[in-house]
N, CA, C and O atoms as CSV, one atom per row, in Angstrom:
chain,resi,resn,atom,element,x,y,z
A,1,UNK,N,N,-0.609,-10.225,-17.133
A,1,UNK,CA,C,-0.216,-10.407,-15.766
A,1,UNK,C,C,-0.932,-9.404,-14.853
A,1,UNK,O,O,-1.198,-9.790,-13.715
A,2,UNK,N,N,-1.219,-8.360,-15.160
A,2,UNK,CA,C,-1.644,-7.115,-14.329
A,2,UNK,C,C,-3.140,-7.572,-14.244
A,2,UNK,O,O,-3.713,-7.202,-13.219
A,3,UNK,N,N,-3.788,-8.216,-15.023
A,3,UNK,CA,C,-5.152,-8.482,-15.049
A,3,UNK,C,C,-5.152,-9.446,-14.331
A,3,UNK,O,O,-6.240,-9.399,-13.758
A,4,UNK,N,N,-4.516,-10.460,-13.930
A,4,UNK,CA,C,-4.327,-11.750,-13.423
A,4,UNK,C,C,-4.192,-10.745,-11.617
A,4,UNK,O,O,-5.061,-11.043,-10.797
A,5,UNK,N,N,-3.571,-10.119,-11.369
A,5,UNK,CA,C,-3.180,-9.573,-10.474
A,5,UNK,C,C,-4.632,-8.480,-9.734
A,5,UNK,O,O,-4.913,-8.247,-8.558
A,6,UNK,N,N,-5.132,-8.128,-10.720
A,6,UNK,CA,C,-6.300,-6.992,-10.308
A,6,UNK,C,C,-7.584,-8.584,-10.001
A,6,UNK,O,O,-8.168,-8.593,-8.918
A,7,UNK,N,N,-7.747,-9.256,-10.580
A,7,UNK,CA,C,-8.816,-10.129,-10.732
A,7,UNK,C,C,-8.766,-11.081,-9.261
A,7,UNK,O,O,-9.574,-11.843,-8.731
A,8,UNK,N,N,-7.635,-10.697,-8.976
A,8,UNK,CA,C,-7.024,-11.953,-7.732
A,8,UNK,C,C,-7.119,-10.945,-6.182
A,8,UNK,O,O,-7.185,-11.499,-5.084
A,9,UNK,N,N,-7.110,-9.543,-6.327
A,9,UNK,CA,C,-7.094,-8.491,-5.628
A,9,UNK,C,C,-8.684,-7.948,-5.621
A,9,UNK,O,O,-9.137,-7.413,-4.609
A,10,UNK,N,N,-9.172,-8.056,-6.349
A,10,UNK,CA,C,-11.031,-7.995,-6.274
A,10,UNK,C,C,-11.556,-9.109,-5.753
A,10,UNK,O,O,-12.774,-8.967,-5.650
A,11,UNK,N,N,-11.083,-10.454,-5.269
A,11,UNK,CA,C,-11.287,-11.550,-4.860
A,11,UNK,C,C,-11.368,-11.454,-3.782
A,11,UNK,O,O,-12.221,-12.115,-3.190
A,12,UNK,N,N,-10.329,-10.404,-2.945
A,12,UNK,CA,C,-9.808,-10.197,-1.713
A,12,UNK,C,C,-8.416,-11.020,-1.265
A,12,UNK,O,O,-8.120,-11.018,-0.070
A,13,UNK,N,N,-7.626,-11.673,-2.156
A,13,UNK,CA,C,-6.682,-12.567,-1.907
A,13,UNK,C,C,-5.890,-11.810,-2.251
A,13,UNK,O,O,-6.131,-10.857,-2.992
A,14,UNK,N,N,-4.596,-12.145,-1.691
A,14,UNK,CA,C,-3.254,-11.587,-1.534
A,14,UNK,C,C,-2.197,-12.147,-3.107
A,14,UNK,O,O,-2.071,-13.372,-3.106
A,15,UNK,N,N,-1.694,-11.647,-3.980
A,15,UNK,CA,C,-0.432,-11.854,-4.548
A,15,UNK,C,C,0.830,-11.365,-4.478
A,15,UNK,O,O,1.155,-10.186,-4.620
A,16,UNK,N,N,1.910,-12.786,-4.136
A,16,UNK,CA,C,2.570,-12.615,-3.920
A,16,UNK,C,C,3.768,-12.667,-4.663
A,16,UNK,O,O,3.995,-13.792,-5.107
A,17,UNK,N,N,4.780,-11.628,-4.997
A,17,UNK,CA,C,5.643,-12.322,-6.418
A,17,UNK,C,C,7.098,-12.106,-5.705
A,17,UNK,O,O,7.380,-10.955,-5.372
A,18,UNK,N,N,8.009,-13.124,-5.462
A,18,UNK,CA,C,8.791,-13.625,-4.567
A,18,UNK,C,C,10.161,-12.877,-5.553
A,18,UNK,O,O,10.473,-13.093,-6.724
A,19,UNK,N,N,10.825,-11.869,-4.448
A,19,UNK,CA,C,11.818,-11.479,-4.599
A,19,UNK,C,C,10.986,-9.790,-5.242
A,19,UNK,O,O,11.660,-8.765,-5.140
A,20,UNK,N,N,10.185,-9.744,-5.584
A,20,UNK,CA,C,9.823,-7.993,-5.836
A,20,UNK,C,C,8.673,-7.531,-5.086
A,20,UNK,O,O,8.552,-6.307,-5.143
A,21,UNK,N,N,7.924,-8.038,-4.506
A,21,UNK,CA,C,7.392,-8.058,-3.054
A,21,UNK,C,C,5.458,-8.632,-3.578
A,21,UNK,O,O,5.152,-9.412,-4.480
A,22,UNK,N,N,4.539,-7.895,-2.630
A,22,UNK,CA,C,3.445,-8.387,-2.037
A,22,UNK,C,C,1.918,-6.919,-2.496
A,22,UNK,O,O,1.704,-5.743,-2.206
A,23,UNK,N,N,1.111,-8.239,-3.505
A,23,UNK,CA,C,-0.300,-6.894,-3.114
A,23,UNK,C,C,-1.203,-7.698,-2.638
A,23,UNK,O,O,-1.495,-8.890,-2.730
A,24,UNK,N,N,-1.728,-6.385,-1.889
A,24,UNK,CA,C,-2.561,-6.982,-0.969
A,24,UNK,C,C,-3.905,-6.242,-0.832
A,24,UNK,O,O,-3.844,-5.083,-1.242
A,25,UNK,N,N,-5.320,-6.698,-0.268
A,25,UNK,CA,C,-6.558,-5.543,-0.650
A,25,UNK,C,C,-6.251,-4.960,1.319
A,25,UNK,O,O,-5.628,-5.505,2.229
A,26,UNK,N,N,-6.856,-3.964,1.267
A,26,UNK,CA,C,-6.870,-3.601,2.882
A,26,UNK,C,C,-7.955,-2.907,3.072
A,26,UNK,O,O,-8.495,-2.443,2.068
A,27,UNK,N,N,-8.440,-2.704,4.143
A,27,UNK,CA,C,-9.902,-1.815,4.230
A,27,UNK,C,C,-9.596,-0.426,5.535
A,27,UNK,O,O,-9.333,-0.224,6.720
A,28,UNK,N,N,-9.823,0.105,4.471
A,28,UNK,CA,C,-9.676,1.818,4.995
A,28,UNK,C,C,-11.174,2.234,6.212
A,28,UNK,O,O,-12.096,2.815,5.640
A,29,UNK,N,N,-11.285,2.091,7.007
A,29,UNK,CA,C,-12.418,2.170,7.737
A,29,UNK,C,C,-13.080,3.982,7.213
A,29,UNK,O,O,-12.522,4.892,6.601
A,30,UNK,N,N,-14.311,3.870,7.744
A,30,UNK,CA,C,-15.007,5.473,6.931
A,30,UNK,C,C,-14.533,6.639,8.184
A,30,UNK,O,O,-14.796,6.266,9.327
A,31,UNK,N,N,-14.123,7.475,8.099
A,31,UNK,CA,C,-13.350,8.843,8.417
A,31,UNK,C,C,-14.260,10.382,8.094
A,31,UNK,O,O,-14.870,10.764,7.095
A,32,UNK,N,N,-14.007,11.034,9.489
A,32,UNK,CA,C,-14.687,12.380,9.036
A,32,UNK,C,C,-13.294,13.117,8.174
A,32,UNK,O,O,-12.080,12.917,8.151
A,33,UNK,N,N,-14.202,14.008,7.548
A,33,UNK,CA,C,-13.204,14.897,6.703
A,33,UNK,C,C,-14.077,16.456,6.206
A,33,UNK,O,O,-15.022,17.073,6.698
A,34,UNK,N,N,-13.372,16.627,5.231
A,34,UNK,CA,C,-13.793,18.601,5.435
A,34,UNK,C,C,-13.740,17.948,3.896
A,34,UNK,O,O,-13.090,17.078,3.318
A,35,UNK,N,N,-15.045,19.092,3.512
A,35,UNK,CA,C,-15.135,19.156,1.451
A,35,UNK,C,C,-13.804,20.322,1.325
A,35,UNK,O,O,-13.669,21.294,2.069
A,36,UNK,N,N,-13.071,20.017,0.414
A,36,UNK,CA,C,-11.657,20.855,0.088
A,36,UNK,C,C,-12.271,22.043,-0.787
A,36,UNK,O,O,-11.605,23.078,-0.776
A,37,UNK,N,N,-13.444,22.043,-1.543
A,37,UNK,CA,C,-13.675,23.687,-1.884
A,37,UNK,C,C,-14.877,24.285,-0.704
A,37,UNK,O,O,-15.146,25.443,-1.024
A,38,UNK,N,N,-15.236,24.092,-0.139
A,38,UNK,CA,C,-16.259,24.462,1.208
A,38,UNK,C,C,-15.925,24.944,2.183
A,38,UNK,O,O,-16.302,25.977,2.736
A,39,UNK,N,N,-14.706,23.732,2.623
A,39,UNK,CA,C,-14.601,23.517,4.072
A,39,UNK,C,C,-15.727,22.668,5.133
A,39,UNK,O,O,-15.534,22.371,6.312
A,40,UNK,N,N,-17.183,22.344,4.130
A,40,UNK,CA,C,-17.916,21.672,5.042
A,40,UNK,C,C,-17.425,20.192,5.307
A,40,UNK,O,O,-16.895,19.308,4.633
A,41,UNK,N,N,-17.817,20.333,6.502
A,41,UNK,CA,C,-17.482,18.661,7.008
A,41,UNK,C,C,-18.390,17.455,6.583
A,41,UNK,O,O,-19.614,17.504,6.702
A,42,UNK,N,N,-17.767,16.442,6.113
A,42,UNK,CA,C,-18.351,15.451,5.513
A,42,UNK,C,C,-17.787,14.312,5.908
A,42,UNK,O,O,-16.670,14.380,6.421
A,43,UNK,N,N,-18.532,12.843,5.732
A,43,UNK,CA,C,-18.076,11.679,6.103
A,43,UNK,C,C,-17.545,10.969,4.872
A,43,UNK,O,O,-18.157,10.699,3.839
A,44,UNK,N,N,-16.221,10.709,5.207
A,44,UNK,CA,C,-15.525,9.807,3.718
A,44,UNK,C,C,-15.836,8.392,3.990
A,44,UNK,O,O,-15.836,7.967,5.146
A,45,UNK,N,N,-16.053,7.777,3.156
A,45,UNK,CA,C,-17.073,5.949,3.263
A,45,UNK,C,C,-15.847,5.591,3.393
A,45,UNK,O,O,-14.799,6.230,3.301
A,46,UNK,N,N,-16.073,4.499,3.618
A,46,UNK,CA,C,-15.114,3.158,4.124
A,46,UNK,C,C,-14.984,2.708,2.752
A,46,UNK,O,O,-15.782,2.990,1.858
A,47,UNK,N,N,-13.411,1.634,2.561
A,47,UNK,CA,C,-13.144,2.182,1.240
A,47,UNK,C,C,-12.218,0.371,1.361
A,47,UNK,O,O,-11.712,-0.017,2.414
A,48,UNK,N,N,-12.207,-0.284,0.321
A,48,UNK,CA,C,-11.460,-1.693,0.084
A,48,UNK,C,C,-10.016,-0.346,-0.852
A,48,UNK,O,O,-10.273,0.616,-1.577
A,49,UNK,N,N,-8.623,-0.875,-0.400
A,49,UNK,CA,C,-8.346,0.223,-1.269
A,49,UNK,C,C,-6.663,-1.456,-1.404
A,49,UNK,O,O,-6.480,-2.394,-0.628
A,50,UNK,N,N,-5.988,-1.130,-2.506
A,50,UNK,CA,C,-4.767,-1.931,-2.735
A,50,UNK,C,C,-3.524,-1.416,-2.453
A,50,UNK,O,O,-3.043,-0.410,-2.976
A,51,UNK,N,N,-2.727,-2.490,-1.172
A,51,UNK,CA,C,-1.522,-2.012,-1.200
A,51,UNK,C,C,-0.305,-2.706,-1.868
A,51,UNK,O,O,-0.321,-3.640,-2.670
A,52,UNK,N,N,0.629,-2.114,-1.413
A,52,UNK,CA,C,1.940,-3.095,-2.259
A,52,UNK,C,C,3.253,-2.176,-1.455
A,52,UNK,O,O,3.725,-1.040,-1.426
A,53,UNK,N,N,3.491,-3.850,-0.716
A,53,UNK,CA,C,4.537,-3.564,0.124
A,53,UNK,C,C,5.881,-4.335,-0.997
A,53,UNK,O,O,5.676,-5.430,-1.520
A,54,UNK,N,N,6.584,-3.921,-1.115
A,54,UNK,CA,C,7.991,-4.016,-1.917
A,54,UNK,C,C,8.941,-5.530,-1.287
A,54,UNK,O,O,8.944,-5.870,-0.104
A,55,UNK,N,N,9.559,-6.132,-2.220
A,55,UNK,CA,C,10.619,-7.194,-1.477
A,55,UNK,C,C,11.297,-6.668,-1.123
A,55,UNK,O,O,11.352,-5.469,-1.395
A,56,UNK,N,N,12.447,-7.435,-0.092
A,56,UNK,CA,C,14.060,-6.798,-0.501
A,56,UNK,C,C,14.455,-6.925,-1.013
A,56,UNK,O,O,15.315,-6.045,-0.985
A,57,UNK,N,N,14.638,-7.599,-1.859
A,57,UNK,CA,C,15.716,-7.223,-3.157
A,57,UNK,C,C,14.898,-6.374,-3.930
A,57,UNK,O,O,15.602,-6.024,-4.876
A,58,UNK,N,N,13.558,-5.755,-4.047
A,58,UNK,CA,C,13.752,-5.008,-4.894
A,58,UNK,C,C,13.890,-3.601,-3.982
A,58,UNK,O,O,13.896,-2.532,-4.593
A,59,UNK,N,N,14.003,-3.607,-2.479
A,59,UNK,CA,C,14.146,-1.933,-1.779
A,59,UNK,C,C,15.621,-1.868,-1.910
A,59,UNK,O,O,16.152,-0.758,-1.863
A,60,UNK,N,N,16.686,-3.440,-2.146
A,60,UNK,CA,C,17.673,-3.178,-2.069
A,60,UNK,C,C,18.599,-2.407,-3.841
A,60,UNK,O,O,19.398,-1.504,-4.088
A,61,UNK,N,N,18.005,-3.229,-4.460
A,61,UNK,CA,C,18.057,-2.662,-5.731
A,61,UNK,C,C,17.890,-1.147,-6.253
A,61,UNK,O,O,18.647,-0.558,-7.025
A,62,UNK,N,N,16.144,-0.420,-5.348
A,62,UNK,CA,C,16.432,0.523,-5.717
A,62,UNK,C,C,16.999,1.921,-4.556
A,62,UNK,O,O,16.828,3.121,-4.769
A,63,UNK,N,N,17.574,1.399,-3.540
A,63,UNK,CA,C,18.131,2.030,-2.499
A,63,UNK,C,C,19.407,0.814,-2.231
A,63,UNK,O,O,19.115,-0.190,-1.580
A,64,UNK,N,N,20.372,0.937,-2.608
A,64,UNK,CA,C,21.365,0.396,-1.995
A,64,UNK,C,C,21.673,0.355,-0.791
A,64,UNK,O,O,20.938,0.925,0.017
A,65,UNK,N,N,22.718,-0.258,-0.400
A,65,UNK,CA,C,23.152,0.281,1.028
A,65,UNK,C,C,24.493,0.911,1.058
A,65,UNK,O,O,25.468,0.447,0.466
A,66,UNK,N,N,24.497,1.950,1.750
A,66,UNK,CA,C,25.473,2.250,1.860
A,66,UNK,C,C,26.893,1.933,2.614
A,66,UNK,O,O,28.061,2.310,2.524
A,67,UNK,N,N,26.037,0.925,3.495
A,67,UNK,CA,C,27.500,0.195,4.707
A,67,UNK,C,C,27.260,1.188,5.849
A,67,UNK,O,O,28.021,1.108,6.814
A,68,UNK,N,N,26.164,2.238,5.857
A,68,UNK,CA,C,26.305,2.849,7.113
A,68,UNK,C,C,25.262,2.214,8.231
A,68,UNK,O,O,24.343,1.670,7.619
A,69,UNK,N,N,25.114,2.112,9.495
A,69,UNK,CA,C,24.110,2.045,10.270
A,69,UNK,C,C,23.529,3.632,10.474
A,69,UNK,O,O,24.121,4.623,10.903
A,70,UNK,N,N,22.096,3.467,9.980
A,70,UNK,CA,C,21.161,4.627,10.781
A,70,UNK,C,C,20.523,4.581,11.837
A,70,UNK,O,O,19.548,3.830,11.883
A,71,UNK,N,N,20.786,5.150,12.669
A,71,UNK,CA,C,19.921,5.133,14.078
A,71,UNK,C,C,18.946,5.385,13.919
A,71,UNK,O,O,18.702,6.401,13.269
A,72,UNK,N,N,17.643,4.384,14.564
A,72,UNK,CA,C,16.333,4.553,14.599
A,72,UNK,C,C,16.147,5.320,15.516
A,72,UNK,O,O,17.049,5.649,16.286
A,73,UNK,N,N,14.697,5.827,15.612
A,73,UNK,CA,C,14.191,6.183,16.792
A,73,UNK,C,C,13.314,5.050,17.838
A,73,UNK,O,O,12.901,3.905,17.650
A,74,UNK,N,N,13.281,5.689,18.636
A,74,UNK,CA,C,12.627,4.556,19.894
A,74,UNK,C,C,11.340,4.986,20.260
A,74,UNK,O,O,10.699,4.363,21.107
């Protein structure tokens, strides 16, 4: 299944598995950044990278609810 899933995500297509959520490819555009033993500044490449946004039932599964309302911010 995980190979079925990576092979379908190198394609650039989305899988979706209904009720434990969604992967998806996304593209990280290229970014300045600093070398971490230097400090010299360098350009990080643009990057295809995989996300995975969660269902609800599985955020509810592993965060219950408690019955409280939390106030967002605005």
């Amino acid at each position: 299944m995980l190979e079925v899933i990576a092979e379908t995500l190198a394609k650039g297509e989305a899988v979706s598995l209904t009720g434990f959520g969604k992967f998806e490819v996304r593209t990280r555009t290229a970014r300045n950044g600093r070398h971490p033993r230097t400090g010299a500044p360098m350009v990080i490449a643009a990057a295809r990278m995989p996300k995975f946004s969660p269902g609800a039932s599985l955020r509810k599964s592993v965060a219950p609810s408690t019955g409280k309302k939390v106030a967002r911010r605005k």
